[in-house]
DOLO-11332 format. One record per residue (C-alpha): residue in one letter; residue number from 1; x, z, y. Coordinates in steps of 0.05 Angstrom, whole numbers, plus 32768, in hexadecimal, padded with zeros to 4 digits. Each point is the difference from the previous one (the first is absolute). Layout:
REC r   k east   up north
REC A NUM    X    Z     Y
...
***
This chain:
REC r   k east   up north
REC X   1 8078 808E  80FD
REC X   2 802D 802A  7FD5
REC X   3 8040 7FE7  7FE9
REC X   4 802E 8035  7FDB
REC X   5 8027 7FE5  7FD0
REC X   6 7FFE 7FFB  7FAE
REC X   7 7FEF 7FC5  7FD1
REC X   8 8031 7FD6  7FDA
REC X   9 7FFE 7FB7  7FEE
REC X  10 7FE3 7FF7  7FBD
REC X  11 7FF5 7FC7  7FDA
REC X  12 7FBD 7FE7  7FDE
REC X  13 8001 7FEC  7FBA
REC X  14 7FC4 7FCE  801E
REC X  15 8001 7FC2  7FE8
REC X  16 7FD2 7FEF  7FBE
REC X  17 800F 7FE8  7FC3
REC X  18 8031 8008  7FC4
REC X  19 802B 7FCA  8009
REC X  20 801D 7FF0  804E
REC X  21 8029 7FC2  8028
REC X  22 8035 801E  802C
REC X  23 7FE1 800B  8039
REC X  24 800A 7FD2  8031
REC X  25 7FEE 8027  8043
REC X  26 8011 8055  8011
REC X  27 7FC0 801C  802B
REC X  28 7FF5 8043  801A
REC X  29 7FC5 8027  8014
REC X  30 8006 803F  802B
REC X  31 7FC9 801D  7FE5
REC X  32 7FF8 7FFC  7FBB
REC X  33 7FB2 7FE1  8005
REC X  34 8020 7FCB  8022
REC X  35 8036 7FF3  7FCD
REC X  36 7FCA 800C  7FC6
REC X  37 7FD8 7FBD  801F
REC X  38 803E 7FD6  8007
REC X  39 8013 800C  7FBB
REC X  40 7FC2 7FEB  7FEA
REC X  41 8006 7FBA  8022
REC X  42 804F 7FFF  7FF9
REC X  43 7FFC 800C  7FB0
REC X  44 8039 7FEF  7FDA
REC X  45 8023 7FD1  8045
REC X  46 8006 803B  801E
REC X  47 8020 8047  8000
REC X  48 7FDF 8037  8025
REC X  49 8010 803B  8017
REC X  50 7FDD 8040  802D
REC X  51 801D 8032  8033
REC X  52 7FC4 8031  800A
REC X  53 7FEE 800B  7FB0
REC X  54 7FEA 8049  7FF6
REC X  55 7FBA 8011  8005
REC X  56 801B 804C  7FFA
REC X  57 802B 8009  803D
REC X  58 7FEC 7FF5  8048
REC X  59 8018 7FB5  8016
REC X  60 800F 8018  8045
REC X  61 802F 801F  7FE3
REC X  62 8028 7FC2  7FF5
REC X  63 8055 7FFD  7FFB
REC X  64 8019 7FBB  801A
REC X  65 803F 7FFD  7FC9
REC X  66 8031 7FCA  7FF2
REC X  67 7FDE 7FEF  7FC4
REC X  68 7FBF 7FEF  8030
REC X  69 802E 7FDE  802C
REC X  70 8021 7FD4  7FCA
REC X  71 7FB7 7FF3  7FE1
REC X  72 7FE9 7FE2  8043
REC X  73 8036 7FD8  8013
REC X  74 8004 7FDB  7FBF
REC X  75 7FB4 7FEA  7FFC
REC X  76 7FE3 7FC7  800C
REC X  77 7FB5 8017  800C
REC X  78 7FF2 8047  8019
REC X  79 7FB3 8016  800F
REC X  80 7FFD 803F  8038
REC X  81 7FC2 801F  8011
REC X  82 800C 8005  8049
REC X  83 7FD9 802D  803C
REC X  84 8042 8029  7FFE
REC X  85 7FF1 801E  7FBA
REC X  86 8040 7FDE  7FE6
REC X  87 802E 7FF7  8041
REC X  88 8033 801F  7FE4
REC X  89 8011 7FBD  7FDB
REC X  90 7FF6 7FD9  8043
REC X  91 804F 7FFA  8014
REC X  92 8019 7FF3  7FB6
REC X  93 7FC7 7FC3  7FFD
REC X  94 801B 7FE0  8043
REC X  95 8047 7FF0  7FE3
REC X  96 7FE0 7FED  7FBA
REC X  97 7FFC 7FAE  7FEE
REC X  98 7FBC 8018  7FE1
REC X  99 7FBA 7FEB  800A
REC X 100 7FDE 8038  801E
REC X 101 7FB2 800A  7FF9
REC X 102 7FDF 8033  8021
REC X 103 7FBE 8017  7FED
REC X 104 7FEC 8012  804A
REC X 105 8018 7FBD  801A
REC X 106 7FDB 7FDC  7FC7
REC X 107 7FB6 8022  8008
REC X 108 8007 7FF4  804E
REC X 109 8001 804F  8014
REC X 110 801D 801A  8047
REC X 111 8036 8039  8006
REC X 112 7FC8 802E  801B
REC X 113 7FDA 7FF9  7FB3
REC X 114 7FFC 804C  7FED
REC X 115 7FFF 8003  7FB5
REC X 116 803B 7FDE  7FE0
REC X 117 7FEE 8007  7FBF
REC X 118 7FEF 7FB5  7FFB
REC X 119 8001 8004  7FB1
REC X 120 7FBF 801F  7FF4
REC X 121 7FD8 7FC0  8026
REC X 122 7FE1 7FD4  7FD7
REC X 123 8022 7FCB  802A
REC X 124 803F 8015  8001
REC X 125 8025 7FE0  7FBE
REC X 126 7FC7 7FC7  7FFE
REC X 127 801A 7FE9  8042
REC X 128 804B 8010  7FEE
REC X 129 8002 7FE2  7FB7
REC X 130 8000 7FB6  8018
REC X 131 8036 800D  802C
REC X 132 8030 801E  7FCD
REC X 133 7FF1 7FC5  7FD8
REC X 134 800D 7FC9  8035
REC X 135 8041 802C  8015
REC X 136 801D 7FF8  7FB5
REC X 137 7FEE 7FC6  7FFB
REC X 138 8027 7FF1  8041
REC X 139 803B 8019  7FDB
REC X 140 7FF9 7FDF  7FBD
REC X 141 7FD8 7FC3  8007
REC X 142 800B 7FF0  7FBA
REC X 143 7FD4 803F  7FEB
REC X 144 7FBF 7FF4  803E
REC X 145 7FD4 7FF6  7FC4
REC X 146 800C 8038  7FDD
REC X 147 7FFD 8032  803E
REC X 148 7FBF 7FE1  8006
REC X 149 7FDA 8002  7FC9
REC X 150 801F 804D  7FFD
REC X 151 7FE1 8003  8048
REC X 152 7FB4 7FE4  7FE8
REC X 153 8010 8030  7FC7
REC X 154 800A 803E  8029
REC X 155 7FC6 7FEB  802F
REC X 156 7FCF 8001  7FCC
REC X 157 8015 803F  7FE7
REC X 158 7FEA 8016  803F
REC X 159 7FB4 7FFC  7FE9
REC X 160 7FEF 803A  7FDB
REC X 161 801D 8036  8033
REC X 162 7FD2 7FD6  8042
REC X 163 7FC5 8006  7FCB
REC X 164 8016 804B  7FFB
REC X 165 7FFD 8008  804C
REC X 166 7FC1 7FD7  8006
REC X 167 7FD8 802D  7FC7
REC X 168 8020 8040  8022
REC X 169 7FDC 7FE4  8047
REC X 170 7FC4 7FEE  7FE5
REC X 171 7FEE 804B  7FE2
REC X 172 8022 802F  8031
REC X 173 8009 7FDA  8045
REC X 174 7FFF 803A  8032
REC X 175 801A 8034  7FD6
REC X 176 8027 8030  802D
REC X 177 8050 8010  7FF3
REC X 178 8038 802D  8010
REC X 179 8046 7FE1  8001
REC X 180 8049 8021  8005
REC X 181 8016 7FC1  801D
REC X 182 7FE9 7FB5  8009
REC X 183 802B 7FEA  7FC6
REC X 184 7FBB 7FEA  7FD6
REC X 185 7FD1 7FEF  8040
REC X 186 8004 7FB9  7FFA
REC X 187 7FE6 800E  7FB7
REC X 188 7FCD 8032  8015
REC X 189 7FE7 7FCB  803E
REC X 190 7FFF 7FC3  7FD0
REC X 191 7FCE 8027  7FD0
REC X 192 7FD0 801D  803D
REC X 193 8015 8048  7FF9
REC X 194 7FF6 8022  8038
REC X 195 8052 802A  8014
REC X 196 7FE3 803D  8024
REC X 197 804B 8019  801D
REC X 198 800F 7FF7  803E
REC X 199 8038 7FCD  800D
REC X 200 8029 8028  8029
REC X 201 8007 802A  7FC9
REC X 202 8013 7FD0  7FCB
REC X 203 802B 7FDD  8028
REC X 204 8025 8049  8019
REC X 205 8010 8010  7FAF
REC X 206 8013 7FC4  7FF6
REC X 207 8035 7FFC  803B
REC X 208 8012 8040  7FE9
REC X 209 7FEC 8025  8046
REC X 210 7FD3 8034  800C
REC X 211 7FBC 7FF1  7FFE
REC X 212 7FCC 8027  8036
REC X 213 7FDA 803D  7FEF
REC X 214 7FC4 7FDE  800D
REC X 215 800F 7FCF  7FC8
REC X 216 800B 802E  7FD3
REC X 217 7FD1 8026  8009
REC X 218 7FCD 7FC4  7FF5
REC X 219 8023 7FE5  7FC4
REC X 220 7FEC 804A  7FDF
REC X 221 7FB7 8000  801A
REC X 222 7FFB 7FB7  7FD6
REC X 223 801B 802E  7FC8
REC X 224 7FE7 8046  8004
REC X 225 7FB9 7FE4  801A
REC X 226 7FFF 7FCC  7FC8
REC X 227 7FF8 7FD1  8036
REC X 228 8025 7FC4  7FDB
REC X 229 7FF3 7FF2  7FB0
REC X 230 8053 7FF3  7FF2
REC X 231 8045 8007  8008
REC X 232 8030 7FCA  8002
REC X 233 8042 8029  8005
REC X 234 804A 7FD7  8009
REC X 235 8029 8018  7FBA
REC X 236 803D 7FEE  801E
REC X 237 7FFD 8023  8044
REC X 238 7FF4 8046  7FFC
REC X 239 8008 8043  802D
REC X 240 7FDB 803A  800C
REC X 241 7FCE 7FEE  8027
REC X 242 7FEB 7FC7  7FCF
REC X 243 8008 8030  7FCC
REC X 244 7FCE 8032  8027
REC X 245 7FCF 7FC2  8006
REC X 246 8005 7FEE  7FAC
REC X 247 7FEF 804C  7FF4
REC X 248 7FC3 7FFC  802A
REC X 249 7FE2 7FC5  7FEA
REC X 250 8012 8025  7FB1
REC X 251 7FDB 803D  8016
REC X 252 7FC6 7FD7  8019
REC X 253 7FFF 7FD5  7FCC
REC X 254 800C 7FC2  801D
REC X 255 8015 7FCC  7FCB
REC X 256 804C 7FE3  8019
REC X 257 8025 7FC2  7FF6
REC X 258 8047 7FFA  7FFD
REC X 259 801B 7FC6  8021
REC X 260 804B 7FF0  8009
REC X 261 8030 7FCE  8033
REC X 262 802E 7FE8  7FC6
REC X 263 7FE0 7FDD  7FC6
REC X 264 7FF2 8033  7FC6
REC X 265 8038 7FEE  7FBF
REC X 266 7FDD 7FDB  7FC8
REC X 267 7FCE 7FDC  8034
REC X 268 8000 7FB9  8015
REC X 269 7FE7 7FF8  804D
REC X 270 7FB8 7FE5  7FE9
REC X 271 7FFC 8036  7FC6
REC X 272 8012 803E  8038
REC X 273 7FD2 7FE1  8031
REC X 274 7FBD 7FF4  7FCB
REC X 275 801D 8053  7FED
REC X 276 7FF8 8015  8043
REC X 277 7FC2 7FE1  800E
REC X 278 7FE0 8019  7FBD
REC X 279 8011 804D  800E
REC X 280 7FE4 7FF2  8048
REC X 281 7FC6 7FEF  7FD4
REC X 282 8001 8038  7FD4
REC X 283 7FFD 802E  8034
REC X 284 7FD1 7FE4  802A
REC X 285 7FC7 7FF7  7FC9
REC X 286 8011 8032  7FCE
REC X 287 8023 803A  801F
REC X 288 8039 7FF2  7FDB
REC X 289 804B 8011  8015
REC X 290 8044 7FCB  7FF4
REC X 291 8033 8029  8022
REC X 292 803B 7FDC  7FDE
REC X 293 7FF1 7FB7  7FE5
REC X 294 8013 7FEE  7FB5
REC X 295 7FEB 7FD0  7FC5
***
C-alpha cells in the first residue's frame, strides 16, 4: 500500500438543520465516507470532521500535519477503515482517550483481506452505523435516543441503493469487467458482475509496484478484443499505465465508469453509493459512459 503524503484536515459543514445545540461530542473520520455517516447519526450533538476529503488528489498521498495530530487527539469517537489503508493514524490513535472503531475489526475481516476498500460493501456502514451510535451514546448518555433514531434513520436510507444493486444483479449478473484497481469490487461482486482482471494486477497498481507483463498484457486483450462490456477506472489514482488502459477501452468503445476512494463533494455516502451503482447500470444495459459522477 502506498503512503506518500498530502491531505489536510478539513472540516464538514455535516450536521442538518438551520438551527443547532452546541455540540456536545468532537468525532473524526479518516476518511471522509466515514465521517459523512457519523455526521448523519451525530447531527447537531456532534461536530465532525475528515482527514482524507479530496476526491481529486490521490489519498496515498496523505501528509500527517499537526493539525491531523491536534484533530485526533481531541476526539472523542474516531472511525478508521483499517487493513493498513489508514496506518498512518495507528500511533497518534494509541495515545488518544478516544473511542476507536475500526471498520475491519467491526465486519470480522483478517489482516490477509486483499481489497481494503471496505466502503463500497453493502455491509460495510450497515454493520458500522449501530456502533457509532452506541459509541456516542457511550459518551453522552443524555443524547442515546437521538443517536438512535438518527441511526434507524440512516439505516433506512440504506434501501434504495441495495434495491439499486439488487435490480443491477437481476439484468446483468455475469457481465464481464476490467478494473484499474479493486477500489469498486465489492460493488461490482455484490451486483453479480463478473471483474475479468486478474488480481495480481489490481492489487500491483494499487500497491503502486509493477505489475507483470503477462497481466498486462491480458488486461489489454479484455480491451482490444472487447472481451469485457466496461470499464471501471479509479479517478483518483492515475499513471500511465492506467491511462494506456482508459484509452483502450475509449478506442474500443467500451462504456467506463468512474469510481473514486474519497467520497465525491456534494454527495452523502448513500447518494454516492445509489450514483455508483446506477452508472454501473448505465453501462452495463445501455452502453452508456459516467466517467466523473455529478447531480
Amino acid at each position: 500500500m502506498r503512503y506518500r503524503v498530502s491531505c489536510v484536515v478539513a472540516m464538514l459543514a455535516l450536521c442538518g438543520g438551520a438551527v443547532h445545540a452546541q455540540p456536545v461530542l468532537r468525532a473524526v473520520g479518516i476518511e471522509s465516507q466515514y465521517a459523512d455517516v457519523m455526521a448523519q447519526i451525530g447531527g447537531q450533538y456532534v461536530q465532525v470532521s475528515a482527514i482524507e476529503t479530496d476526491p481529486n488528489t490521490d489519498p496515498h498521498e496523505f501528509e500527517i500535519s499537526p493539525k491531523v495530530a491536534r484533530s485526533l487527539a481531541k476526539a472523542d469517537v474516531v472511525v478508521e477503515n483499517g487493513l493498513g489503508y489508514d496506518a498512518w493514524a495507528d500511533p497518534m490513535l494509541k495515545t488518544s482517550g478516544a473511542q476507536i472503531i475500526n471498520a475491519q475489526r467491526v465486519l470480522a475481516l483478517p489482516d490477509a483481506t486483499p481489497n481494503p476498500h471496505l466502503w463500497y460493501s453493502p455491509k460495510t456502514m450497515a454493520a458500522l452505523a449501530p456502533v457509532i451510535a452506541q459509541a456516542f451514546a457511550a459518551r453522552d448518555a443524555a443524547h442515546a435516543a437521538y443517536y438512535q433514531k438518527n441511526e434507524k434513520t440512516f439505516i433506512a436510507s440504506l434501501k434504495p441503493w441495495a434495491d439499486a444493486i439488487a435490480a443491477l444483479k437481476a439484468k446483468s449478473a455475469g457481465t464481464p469487467v476490467a478494473v484499474t484497481e479493486p477500489v469498486g469490487d465489492y460493488l461490482l461482486q455484490a451486483a453479480g458482475l463478473r471483474i475479468a482482471t486478474p488480481f495480481t494486477l489490481e492489487a500491483s497498481i494499487m500497491n503502486g509496484t509493477d505489475p507483470a507483463p503477462q497481466d498486462v498484457t491480458a488486461e489489454e486483450d479484455l480491451l482490444t478484443q472487447r472481451k469485457v462490456k466496461l470499464f471501471v477506472y479509479n479517478q483518483q489514482v492515475t499513471d500511465p499505465l492506467t491511462q494506456t488502459f482508459l484509452g483502450l477501452a475509449k478506442q474500443n468503445h467500451i462504456p467506463i465508469v468512474g469510481v473514486y476512494e474519497t467520497m465525491p463533494q456534494g454527495f452523502t455516502y448513500q447518494g454516492w453509493m445509489l450514483a455508483e451503482t446506477q452508472a454501473l447500470a448505465r453501462a452495463a444495459q445501455t452502453g452508456l459512459s459516467t466517467e466523473t459522477l455529478g447531480h
